[in-house]
Backbone as a ProteinNet text record, in pm:
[ID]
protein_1_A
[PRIMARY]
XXXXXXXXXXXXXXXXXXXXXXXXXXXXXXXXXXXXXXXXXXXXXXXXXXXXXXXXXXXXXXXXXXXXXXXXXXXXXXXXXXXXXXXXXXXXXXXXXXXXXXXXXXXXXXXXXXXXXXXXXXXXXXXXXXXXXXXXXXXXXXXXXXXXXXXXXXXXXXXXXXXXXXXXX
[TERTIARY]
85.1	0	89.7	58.8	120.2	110.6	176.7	138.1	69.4	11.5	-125.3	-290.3	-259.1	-352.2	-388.6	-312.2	-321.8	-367.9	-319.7	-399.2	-534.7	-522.1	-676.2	-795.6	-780.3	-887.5	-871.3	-911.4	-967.3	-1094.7	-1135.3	-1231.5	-1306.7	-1357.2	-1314.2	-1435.1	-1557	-1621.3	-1539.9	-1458.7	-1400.2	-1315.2	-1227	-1125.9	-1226.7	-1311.1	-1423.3	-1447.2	-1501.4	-1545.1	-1404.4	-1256.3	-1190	-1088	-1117.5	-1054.9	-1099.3	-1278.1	-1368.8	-1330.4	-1344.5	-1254.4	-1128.5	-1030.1	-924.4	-865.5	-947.4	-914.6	-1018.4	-1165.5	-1302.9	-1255.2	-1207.8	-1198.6	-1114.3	-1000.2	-851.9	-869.8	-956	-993.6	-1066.3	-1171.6	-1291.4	-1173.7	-1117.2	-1077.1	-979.6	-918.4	-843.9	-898.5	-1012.9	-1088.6	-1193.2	-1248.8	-1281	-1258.7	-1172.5	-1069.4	-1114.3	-1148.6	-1192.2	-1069	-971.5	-828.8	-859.2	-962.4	-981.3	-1005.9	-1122.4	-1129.3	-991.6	-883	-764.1	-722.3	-669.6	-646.9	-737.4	-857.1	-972.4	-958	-931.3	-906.2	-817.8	-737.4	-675.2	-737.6	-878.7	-975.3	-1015	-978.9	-1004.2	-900.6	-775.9	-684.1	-679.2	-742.1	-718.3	-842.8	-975.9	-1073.1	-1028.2	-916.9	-915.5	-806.8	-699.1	-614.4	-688	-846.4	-915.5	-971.2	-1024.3	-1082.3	-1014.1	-871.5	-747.7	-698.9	-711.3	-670.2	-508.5	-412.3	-295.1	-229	-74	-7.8	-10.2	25	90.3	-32.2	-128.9	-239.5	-314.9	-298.1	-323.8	-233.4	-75.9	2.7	-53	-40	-21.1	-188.1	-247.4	-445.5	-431.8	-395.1	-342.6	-301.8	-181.1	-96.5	-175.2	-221	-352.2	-465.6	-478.9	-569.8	-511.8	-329.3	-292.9	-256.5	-247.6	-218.5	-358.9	-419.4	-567.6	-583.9	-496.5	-486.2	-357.5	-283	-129.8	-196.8	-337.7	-402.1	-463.8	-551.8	-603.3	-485.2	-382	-289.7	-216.7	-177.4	-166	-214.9	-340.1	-463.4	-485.8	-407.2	-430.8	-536.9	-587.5	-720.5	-655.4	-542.1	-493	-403	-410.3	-320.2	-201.1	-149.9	-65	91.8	171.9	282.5	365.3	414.9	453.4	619.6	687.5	845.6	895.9	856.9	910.8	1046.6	1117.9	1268.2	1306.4	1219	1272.8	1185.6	1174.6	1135	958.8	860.7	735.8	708.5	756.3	739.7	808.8	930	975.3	911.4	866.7	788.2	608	549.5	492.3	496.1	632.8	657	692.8	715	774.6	663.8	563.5	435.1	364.3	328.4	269.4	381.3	470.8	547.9	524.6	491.3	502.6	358.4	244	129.7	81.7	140.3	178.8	209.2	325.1	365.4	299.1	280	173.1	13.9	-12	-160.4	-109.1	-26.9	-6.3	11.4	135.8	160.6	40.5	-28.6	-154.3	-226.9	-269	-345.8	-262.2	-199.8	-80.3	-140.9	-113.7	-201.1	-362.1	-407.4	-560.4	-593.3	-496	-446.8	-433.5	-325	-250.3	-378.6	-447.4	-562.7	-672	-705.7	-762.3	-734.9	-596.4	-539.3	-519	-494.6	-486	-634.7	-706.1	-855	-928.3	-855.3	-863.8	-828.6	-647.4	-628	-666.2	-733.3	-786.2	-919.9	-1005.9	-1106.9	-1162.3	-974.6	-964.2	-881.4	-828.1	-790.7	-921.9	-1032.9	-1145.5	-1212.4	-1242.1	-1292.2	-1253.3	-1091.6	-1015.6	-1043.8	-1037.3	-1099.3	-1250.4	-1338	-1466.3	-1441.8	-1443.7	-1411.7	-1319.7	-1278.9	-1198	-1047.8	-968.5	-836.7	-762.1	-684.6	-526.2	-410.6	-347.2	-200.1	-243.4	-346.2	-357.4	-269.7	-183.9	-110	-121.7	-120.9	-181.6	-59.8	8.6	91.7	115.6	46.8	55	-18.4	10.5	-108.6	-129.8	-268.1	-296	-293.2	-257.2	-146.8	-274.2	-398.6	-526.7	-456.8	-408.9	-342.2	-228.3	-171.3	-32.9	-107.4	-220.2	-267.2	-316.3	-412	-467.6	-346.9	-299.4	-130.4	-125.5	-52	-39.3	-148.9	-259.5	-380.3	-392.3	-373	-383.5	-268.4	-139	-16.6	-32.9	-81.8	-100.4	-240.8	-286.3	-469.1	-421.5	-475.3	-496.1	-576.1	-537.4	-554	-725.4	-772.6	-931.9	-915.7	-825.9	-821.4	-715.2	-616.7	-547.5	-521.9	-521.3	-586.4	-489.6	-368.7	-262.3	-271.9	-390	-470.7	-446.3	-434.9	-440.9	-603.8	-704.5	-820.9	-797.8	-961.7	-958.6	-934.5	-981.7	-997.2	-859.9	-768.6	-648.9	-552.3	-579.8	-483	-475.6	-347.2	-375.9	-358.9	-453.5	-449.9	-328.2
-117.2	0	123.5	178.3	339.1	452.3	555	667.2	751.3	783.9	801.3	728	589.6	505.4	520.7	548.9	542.5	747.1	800.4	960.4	949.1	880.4	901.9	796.8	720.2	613.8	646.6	709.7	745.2	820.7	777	842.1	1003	1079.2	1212.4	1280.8	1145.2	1258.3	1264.9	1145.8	1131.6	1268.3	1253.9	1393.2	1540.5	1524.4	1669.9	1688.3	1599.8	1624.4	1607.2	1540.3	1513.5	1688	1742.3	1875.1	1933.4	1964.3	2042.4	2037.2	1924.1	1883	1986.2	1930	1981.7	2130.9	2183.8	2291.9	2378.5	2379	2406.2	2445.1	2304.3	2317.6	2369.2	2396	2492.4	2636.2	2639.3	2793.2	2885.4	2780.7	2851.8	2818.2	2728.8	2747	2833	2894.1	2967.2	3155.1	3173.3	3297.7	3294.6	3204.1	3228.9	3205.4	3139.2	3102	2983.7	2907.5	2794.3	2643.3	2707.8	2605.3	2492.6	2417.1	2301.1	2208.8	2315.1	2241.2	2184.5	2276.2	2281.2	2150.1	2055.8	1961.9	1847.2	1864	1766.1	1798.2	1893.4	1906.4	1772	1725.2	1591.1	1493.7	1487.1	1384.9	1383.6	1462.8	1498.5	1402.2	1436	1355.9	1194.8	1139.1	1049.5	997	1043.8	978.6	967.9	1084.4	1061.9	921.9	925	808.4	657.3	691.3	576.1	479.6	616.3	556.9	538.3	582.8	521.6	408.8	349.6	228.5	187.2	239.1	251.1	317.4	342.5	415.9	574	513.9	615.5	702.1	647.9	721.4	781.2	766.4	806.2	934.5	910.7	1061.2	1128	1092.5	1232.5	1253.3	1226	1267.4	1354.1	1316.7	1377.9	1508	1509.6	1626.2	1712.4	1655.7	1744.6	1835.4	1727.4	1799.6	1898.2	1901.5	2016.6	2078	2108.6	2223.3	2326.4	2262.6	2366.5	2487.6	2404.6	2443.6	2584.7	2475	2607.2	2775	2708.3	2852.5	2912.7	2864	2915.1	3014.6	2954.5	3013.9	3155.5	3127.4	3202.7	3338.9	3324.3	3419.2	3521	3444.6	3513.2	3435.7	3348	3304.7	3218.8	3168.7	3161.8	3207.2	3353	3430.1	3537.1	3653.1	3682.7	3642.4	3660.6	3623.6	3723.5	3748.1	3864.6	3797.1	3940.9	3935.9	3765.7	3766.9	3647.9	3663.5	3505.2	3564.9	3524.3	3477.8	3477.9	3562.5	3600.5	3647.5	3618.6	3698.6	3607.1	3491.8	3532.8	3395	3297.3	3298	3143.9	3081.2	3222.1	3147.2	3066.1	3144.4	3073.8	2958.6	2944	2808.2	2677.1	2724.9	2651.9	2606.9	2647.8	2634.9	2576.1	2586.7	2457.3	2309.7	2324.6	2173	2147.4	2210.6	2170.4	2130	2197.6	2185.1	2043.4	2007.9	1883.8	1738.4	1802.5	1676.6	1625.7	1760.7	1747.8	1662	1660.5	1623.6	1491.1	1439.5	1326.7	1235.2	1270	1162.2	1129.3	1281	1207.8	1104.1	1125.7	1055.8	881.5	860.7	773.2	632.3	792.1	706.5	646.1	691.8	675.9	528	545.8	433	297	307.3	247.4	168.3	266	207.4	115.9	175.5	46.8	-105.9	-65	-164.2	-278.5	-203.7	-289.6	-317.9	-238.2	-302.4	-401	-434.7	-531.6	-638.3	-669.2	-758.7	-820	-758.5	-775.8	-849.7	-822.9	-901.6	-1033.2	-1024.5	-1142.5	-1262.7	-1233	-1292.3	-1341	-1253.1	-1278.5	-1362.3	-1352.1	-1444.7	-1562.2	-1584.3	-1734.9	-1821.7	-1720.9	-1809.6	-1863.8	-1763.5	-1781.2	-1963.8	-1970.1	-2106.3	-2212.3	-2225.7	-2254.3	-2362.3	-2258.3	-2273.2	-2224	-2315.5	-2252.2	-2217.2	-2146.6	-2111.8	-2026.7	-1952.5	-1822.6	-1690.9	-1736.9	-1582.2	-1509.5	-1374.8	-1258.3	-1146.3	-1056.4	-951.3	-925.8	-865.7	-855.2	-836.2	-891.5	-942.5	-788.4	-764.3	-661.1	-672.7	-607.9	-590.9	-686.8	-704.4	-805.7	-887.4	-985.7	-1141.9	-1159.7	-988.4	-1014.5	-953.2	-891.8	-842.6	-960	-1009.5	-1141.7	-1242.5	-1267.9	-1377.4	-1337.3	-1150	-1140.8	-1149	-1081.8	-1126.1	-1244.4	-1355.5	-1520.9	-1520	-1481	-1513	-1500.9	-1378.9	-1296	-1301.4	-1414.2	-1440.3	-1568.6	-1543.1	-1638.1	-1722.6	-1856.9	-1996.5	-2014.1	-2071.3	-2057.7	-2186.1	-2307.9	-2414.7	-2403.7	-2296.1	-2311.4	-2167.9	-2174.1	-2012.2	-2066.2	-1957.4	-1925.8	-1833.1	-1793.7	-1766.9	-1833.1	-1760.6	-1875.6	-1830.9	-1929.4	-1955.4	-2162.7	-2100.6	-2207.9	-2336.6	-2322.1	-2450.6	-2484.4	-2399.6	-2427.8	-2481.6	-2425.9	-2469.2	-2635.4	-2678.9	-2814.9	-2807.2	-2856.8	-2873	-3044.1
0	0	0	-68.6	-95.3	-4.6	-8.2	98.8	49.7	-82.4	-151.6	-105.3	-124.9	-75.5	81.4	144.6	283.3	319.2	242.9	285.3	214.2	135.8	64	43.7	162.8	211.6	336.5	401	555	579.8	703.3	753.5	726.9	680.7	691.6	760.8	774.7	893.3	1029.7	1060.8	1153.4	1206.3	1077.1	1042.1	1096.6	1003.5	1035.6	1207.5	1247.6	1382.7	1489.7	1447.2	1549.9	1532.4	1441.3	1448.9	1480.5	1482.7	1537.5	1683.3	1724.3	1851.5	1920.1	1828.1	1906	1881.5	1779.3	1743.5	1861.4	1837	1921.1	2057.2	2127.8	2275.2	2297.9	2244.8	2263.2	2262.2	2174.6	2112	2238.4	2263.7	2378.8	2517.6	2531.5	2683.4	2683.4	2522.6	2566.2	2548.8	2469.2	2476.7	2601.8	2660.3	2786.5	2891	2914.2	3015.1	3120.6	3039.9	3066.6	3058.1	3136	3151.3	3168.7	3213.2	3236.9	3098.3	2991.5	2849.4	2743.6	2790.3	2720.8	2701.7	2809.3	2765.2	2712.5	2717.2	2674.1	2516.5	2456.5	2341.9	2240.7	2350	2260.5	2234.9	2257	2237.4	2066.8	2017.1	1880.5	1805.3	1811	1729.4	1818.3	1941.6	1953.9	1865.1	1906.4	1775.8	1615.6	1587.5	1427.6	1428	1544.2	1513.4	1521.9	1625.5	1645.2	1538.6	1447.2	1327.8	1192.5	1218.3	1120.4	1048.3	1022.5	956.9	987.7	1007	992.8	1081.6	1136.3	1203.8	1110.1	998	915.4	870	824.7	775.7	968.3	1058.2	1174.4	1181	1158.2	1196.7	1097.4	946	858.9	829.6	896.3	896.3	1035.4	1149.4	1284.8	1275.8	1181.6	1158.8	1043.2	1000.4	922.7	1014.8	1137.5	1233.2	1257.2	1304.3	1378.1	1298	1187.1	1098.4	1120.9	1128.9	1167	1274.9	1373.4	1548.5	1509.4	1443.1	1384	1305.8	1221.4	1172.7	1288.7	1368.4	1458.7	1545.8	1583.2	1699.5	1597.3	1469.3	1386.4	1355.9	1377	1392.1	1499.2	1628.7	1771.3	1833.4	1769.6	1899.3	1981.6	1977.4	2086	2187.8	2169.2	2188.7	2111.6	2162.1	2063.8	2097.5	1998.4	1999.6	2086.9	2166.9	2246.6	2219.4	2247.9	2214.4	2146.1	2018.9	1972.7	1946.8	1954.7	1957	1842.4	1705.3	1599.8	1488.6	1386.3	1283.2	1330.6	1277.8	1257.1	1183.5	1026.1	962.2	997.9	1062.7	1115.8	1235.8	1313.2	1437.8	1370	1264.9	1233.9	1155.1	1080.8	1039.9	1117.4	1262.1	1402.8	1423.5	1463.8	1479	1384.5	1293.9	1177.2	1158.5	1214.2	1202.9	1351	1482.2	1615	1586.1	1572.1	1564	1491.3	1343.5	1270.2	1354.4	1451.5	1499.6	1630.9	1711	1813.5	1779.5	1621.7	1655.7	1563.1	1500.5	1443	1571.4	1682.1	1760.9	1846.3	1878.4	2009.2	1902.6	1740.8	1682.7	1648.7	1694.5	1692.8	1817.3	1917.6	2060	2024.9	1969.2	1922.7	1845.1	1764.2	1674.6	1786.6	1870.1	1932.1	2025.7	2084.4	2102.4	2087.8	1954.5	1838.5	1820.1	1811.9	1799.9	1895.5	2057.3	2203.1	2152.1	2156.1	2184.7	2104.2	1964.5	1839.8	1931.1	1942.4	1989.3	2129.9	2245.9	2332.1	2324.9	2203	2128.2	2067.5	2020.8	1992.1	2104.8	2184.4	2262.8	2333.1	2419.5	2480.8	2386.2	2243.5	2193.1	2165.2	2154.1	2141.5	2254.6	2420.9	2511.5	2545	2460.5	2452	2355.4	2308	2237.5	2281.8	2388.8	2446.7	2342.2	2275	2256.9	2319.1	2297.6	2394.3	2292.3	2380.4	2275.8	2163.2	2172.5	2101.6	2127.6	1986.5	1981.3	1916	1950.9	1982.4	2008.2	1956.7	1904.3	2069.9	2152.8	2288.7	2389.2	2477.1	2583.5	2646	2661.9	2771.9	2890.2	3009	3116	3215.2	3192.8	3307	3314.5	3239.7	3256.5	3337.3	3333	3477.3	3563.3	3589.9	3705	3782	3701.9	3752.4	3858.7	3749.7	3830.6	3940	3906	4065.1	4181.5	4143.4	4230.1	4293.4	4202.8	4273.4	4358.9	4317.4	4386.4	4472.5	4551.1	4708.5	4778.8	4705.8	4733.7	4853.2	4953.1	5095.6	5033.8	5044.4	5025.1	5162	5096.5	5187.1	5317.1	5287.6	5353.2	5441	5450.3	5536.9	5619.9	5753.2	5827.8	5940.2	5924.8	6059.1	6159.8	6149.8	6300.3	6427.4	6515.2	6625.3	6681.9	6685.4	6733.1	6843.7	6876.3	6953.3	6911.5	6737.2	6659.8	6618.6	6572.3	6595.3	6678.4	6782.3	6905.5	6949.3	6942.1	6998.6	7165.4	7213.7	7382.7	7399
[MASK]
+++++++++++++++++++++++++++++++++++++++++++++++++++++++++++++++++++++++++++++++++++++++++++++++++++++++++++++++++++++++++++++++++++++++++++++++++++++++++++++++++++++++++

């Protein structure tokens, strides 16, 4: 598959609403000062990486999101640029590649997601059928929680209490 094929088979209501997202909530928490929305804003590129097909088509659809966020900040709605210490146009070219890489990798995580949650699916369903020795890319972290759980789980038949029933007279 090509890197044509992979920008141009994706989601794009996904795209539509996961920029509305992260661009939206950045914008308002940062014109009304609503600091708490700010970081909920990454919920946008994790839905576009969710509904991704791919790593790669997840960053460069991602980094598409944040080129959006880069016009917005561009603009001032997220503020102005006060004593920049390089040129404007380089600070705004800093900013459309930070903005790029910022919304490709969270959409990365999104992806990454999908993906735990694919193979987690299929694992629950291999035991639903009961096979064994289903492998599976990588186990999600329940199966060492579990272990340890049993490891440190008190045995029901044997109680080092000292009670009356214990004690030998």
């Amino acid at each position: 598959m090509s890197v044509t094929d992979e920008v141009h088979d994706f989601d794009f209501a996904a795209f539509i609403a996961g920029t509305g997202i992260f661009v939206g909530l950045a914008v308002i928490g940062y014109q009304y000062a609503y600091d708490w929305a700010i970081p909920f804003s990454a919920i946008g590129p994790l839905y576009i990486g969710y509904k991704s097909k791919s790593y790669l088509q997840s960053f460069i659809v991602g980094g598409l999101s944040g080129i959006f966020l880069a016009i917005a900040s561009i603009y001032g709605l997220l503020g102005p640029m006060v004593n920049p210490i390089f040129s404007p146009i380089i600070m705004n070219i800093m900013i459309v590649i930070a903005c790029f890489i910022i919304g490709g990798f969270i959409s990365i995580v999104g992806n990454l997601f999908k993906v735990n949650r694919d193979q987690a699916l299929e694992m629950a369903e291999a035991e639903k059928k009961g096979s064994k020795n289903v492998k599976v890319g990588k186990y999600p972290a329940e199966p060492g929680i579990n272990r340890i759980k049993n490891r440190f789980k008190k045995d029901k038949n044997t109680d080092n209490r000292k009670t009356s029933k214990n004690i030998k007279k």
